[in-house]
ZAMARGU-4260 file (C-alpha; in steps of 0.2 Angstrom, whole numbers, plus 5000, padded with zeros to 4 digits):
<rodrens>
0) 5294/6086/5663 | 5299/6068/5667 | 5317/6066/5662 | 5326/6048/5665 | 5342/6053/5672
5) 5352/6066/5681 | 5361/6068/5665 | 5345/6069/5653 | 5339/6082/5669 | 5353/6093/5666
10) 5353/6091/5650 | 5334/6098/5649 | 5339/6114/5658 | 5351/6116/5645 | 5338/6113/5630
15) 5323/6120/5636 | 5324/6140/5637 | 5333/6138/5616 | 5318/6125/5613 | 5306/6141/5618
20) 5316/6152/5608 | 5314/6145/5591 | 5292/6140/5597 | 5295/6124/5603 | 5293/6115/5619
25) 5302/6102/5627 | 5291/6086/5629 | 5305/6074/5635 | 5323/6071/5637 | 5331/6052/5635
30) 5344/6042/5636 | 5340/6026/5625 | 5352/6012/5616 | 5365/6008/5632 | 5366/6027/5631
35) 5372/6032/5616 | 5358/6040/5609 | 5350/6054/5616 | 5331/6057/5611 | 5323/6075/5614
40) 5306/6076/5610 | 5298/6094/5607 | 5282/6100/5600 | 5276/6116/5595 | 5271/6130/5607
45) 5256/6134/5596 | 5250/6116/5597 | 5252/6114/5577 | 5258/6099/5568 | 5278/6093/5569
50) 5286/6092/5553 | 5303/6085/5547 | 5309/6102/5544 | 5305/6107/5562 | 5313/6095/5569
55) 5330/6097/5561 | 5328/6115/5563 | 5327/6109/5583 | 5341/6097/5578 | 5352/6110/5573
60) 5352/6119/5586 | 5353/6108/5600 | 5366/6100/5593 | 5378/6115/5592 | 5371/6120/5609
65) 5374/6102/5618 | 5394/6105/5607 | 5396/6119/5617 | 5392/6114/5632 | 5400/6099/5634
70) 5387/6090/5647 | 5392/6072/5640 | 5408/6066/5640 | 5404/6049/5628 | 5398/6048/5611
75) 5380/6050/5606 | 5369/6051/5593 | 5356/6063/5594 | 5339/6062/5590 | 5324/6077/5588
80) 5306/6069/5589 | 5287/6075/5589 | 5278/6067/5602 | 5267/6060/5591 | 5249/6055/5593
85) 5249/6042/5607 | 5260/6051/5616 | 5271/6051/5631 | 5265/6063/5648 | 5276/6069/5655
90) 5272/6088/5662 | 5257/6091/5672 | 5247/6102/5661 | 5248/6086/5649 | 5235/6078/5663
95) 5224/6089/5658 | 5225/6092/5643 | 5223/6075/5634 | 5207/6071/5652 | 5194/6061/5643
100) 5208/6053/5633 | 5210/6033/5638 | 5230/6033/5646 | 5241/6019/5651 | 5250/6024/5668
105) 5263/6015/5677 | 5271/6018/5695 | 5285/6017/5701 | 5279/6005/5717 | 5263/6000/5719
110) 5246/6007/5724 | 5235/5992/5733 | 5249/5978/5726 | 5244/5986/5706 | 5256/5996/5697
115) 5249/5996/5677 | 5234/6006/5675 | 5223/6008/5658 | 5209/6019/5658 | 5200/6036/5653
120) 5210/6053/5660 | 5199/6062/5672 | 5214/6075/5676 | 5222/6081/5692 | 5215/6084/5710
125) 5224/6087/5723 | 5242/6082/5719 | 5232/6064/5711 | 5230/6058/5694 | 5213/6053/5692
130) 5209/6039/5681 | 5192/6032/5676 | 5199/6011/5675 | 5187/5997/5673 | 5186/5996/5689
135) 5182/6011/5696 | 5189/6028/5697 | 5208/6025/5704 | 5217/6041/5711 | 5234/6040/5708
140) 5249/6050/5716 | 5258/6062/5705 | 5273/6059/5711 | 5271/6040/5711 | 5269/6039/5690
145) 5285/6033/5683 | 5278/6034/5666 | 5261/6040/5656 | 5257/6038/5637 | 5241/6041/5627
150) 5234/6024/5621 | 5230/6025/5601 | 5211/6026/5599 | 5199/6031/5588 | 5194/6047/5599
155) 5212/6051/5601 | 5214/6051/5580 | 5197/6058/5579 | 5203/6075/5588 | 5221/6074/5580
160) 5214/6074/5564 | 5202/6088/5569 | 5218/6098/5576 | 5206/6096/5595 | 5221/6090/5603
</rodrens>
């Protein structure tokens, strides 16, 4: 799970292991708005659709839990999201889990002077992202990728709207 800071690290220890209990997974945790919002994004262990209700169900909860705890001493706002449908990756399994869906991957320094990539997921291999780009297959390290996100397309709302994904 990609996580921004040491903060939003600690944080996602904290939120995790109640996310599972109540059938939800942690996607993502963030700092966002000079750091006074703080955005956990969760989905569903079952892979099902996020609604409103589950997300301030999550809310709830996280929110007396992150009281309790006490892990940030300024004030924030919090913030429960789905992932959505052109969403973030940010856990291995996501790799492949969306392959054959077109992603946009950035590193944190460079591969051959390039650090935007747009193309088809082809999974992992080896501790490599492998995408299929325009040009050519490019295999990325894993632990190079600063950020990953599904890219709207009509085969990624295709399988969304046949619950494939």
């Amino acid at each position: 799970m990609i996580a921004d800071s040491g903060a939003a690290q600690r944080v996602a220890a904290l939120v995790a292991p109640a996310l599972e209990g109540l059938g939800y997974e942690l996607v993502r945790v963030r700092f966002g708005g000079g750091a006074s919002v703080l955005q956990i994004m969760v989905e569903r262990q079952d892979r099902s659709g996020m609604t409103v209700d589950h997300c301030a169900e999550a809310s709830r909860i996280l929110s007396a839990l992150l009281d309790v705890e006490d892990l940030i001493p300024q004030a924030y706002s919090l913030e429960v999201s789905s992932p959505g449908i052109d969403r973030p990756l940010t856990r291995l399994g996501d790799f492949e889990r969306f392959a054959g869906f077109e992603a946009r991957v950035e590193l944190e320094d460079g591969t051959s002077g390039q650090r935007r990539f747009r193309g088809r997921l082809q999974g992992l291999e080896g501790g490599m992202l492998r995408l299929d780009t325009d040009q050519g297959e490019a295999a990325l390290p894993l632990t190079a990728v600063k950020s990953a996100k599904l890219l709207m397309t009509d085969a990624l709302l295709a399988a969304a709207a046949e619950d494939a994904i």
